[in-house]
C-alpha positions in Angstrom: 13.0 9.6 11.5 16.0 10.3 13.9 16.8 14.3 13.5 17.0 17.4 15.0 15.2 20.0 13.6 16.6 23.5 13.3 14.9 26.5 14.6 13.4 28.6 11.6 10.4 29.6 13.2 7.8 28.2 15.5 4.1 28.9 15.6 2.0 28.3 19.0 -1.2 26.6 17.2 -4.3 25.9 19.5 -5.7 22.8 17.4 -9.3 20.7 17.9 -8.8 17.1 18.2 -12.0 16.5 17.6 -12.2 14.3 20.8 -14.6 15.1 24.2 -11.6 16.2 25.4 -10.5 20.4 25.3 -8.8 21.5 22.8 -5.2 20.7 22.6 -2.2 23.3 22.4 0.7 21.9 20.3 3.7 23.7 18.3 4.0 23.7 14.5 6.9 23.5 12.9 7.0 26.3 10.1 9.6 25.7 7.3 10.4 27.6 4.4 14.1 26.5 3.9 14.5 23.4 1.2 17.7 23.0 3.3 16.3 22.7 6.4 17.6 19.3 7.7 14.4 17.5 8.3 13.3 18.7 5.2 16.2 16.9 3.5 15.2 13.6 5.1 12.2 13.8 4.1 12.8 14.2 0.9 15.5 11.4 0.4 12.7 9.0 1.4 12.0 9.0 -2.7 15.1 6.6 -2.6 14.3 3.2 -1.5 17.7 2.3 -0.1 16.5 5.5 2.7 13.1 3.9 3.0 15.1 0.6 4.0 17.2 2.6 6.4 14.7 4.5 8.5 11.6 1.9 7.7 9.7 4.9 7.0 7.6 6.2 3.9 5.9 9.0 2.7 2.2 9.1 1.8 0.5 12.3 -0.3 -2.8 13.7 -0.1 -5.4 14.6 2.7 -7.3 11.3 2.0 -4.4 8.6 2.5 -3.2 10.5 6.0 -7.1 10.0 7.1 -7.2 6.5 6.3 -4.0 5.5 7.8 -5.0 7.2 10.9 -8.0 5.2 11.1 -6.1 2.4 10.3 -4.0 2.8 13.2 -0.4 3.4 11.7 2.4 5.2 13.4 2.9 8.5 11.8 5.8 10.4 12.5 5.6 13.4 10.4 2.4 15.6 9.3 3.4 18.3 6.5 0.9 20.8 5.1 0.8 23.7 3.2 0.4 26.9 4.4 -2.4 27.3 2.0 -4.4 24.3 4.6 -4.0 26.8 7.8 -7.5 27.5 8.9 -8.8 24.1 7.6 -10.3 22.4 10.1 -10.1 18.9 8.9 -6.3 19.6 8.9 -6.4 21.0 12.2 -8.0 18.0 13.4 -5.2 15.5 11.9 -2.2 17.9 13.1 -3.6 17.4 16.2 -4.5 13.7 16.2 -0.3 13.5 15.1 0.8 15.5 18.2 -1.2 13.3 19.9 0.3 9.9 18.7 4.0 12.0 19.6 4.7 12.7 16.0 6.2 16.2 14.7 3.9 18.8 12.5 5.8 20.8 9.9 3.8 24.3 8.1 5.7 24.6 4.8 5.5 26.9 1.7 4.5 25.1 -1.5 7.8 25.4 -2.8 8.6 23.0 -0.2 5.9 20.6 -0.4 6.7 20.6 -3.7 10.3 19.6 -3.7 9.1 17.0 -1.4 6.9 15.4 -3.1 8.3 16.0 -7.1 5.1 17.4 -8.0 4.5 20.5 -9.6 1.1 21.0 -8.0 1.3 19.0 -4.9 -1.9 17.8 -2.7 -1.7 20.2 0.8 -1.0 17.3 2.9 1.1 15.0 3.4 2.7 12.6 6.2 5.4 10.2 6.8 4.6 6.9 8.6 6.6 4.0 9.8 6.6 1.0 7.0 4.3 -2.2 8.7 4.3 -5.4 6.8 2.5 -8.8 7.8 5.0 -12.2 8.5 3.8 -14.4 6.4 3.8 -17.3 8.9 1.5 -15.3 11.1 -0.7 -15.7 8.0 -3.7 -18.6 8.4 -6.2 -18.4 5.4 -9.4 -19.4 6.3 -12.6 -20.9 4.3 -13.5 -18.2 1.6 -11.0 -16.3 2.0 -9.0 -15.3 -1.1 -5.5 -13.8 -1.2 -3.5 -12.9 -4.4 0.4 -13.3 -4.6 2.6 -11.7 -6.8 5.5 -13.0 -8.6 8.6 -10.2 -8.7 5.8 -7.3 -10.2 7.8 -4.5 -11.3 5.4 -1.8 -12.1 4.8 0.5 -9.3 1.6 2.0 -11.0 0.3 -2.3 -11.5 1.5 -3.1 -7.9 -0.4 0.1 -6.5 -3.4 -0.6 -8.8 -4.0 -4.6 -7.7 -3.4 -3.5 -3.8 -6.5 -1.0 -4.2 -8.5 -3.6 -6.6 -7.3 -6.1 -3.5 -8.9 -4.0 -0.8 -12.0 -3.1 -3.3 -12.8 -7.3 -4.3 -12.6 -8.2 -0.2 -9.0 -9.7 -0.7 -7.6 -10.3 2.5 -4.1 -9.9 1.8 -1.3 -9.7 -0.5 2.1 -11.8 -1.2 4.7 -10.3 -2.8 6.9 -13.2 -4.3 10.7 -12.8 -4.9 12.2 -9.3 -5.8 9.4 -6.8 -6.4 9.2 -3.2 -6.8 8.6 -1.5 -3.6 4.8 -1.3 -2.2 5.9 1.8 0.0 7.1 4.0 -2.8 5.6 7.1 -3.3 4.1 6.0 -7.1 2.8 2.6 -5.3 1.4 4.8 -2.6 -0.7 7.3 -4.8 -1.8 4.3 -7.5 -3.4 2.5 -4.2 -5.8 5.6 -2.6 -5.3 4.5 0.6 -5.8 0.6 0.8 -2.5 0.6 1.1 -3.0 0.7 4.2 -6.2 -1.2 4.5 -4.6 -4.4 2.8 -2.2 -6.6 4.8 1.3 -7.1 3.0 3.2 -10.1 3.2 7.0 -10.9 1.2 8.5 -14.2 0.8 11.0 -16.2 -1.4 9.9 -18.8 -3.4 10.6 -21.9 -1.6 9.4 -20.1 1.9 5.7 -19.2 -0.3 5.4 -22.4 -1.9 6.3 -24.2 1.8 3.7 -21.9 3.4 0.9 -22.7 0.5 1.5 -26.4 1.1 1.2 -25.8 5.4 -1.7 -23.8 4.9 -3.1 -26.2 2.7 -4.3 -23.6 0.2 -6.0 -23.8 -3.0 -3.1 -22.4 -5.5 -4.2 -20.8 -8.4 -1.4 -19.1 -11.2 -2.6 -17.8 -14.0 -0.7 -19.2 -16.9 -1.1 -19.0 -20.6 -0.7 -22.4 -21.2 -3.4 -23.1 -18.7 -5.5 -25.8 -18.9 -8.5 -24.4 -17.0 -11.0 -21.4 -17.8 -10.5 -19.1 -15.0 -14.6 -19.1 -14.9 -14.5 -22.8 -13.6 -12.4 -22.5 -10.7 -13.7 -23.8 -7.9 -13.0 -21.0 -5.1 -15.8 -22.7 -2.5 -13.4 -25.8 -1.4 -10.5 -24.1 0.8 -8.6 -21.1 1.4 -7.8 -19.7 -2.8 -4.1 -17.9 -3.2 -4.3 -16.1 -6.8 -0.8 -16.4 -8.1 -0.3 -14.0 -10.8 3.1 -13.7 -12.7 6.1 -11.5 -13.8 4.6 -8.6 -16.3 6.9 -9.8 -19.2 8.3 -13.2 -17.7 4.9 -14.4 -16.6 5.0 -17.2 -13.9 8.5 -19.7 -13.4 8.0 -23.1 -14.0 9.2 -22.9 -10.3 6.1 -21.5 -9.1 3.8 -22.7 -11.9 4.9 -26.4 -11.0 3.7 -25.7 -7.5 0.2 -24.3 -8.3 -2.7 -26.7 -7.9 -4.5 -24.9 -11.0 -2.9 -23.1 -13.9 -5.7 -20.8 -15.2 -6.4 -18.8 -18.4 -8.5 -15.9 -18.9 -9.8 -16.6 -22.8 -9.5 -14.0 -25.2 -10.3 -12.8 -28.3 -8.9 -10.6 -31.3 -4.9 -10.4 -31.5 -4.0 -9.5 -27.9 -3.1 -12.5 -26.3 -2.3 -10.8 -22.9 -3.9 -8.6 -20.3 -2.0 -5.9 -18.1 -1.3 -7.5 -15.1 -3.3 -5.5 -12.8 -6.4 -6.3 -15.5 -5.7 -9.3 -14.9 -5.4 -9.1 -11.4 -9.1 -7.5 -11.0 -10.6 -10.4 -13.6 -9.7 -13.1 -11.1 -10.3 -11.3 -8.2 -13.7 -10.1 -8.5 -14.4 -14.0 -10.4 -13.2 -15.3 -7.2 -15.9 -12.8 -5.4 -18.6 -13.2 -7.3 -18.4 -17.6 -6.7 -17.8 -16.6 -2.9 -21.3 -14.7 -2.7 -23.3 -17.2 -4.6 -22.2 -19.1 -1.7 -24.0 -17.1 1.0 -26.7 -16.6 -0.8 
């Protein structure tokens, strides 16, 4: 993010980077103003439309900055509590951040919390640049299984099926037409971290259903006038794409036309729908369980 910071106060902070290397001498950035510029930026990236603008987003909690370390993604800002000073595991990341050129801010928890809209925010939390996968780079191989998502509104669901994604062996996700943003804070928390674990393509329609047909994959959409128990799917052929529709809408006859299976998941009593991201995990870890009898 493209600002200057103002000078509140700054704090000489000798940090281990947990390397072979000494340790390395950095500056922390303590804030206590909720006006401080920077702060304010941070903050607005609640908004999508400021997400858009700066490709940036902001992940909460000790755990998700770890991972996405790991993971290799660009962070540009580390926030902490002044309640984390001392802990070493913190210490370590602020350091790994200066390292990578990004910026280290100390704040109060008043601050943390008007960042994150939480009354008892997590110590930690970063801002990182927004990475998404081009779905022509995408070539599905044998066994692989990917799930694609038809305009998914539910930040919670979306967040929910990207961790169930990473947790079956998925090896990617398509988010199909207008969807609700997988880089908002509520998608963020709902995944625990394979957000950033979990390769994340978007497409229109006709550009997904022209890449299926390229690819040559096995499209699956689960539909409620399906014809075929999701149990008898055969996921051992080619390359599967799990197509799961709209929460109310369910799938287009647009998409559902171009599937190569329409699926149901039978049911009893007087539901006669799952949540979507129920759904989601029922034909994933199906999908899963035919792909290891394989390689058994």
């Amino acid at each position: 993010m493209d600002c200057q910071l103002t000078q509140d106060k700054t704090t000489p902070a000798k940090i281990a980077d947990g390397s072979k290397r000494s340790n390395r001498v950095g500056q922390v950035k303590e804030v206590t103003s909720l006006t401080n510029p920077l702060i304010k930026d941070i903050r607005s990236l609640t908004q999508k439309k400021n997400r858009d603008r700066t490709s940036s987003f902001m992940a909460e909690g000790l755990k998700l900055v770890i991972d996405a370390l790991e993971q290799g993604w660009q962070i540009s800002t580390l926030i902490y509590s002044k309640a984390a000073k001392g802990n070493a595991t913190v210490e370590q990341v602020a350091a790994r951040t200066i390292a990578r050129g990004g910026l280290v801010l100390e704040v109060s928890e008043k601050v943390l919390g008007s960042i994150t809209r939480r009354d008892n925010p997590q110590m930690v939390c970063g801002v990182f640049e927004q990475k998404y996968a081009a779905l022509a780079s995408i070539q599905p191989k044998e066994g692989e299984t990917y799930i694609a998502l038809d305009r998914v509104r539910d930040p919670g669901n979306l967040g929910t099926i990207i961790r169930t994604a990473d947790a079956a062996g998925a090896s990617g996700v398509i988010l199909v037409g207008e969807t609700t943003d997988p880089f908002s804070l509520e998608t963020t928390r709902a995944t625990m971290g394979s957000i950033f674990a979990v390769p994340i393509a978007r497409a229109g329609v006709e550009d997904f259903l022209t890449w299926c047909n390229r690819q040559k994959v096995h499209l699956v959409g689960t539909h409620l006038a399906g014809a075929v128990d999701y149990r008898t799917i055969n996921y051992k052929q080619r390359p599967t794409v799990l197509l799961m529709g709209n929460e109310q809408a369910g799938l287009p006859e647009s998409l559902a036309q171009g599937c190569n299976e329409l699926a149901l998941i039978p049911q009893s009593g007087k539901a006669d729908s799952l949540n979507l991201a129920i759904a989601t995990a029922v034909m994933l870890f199906e999908a899963r369980r035919h792909l290891l009898e394989v390689r058994r």
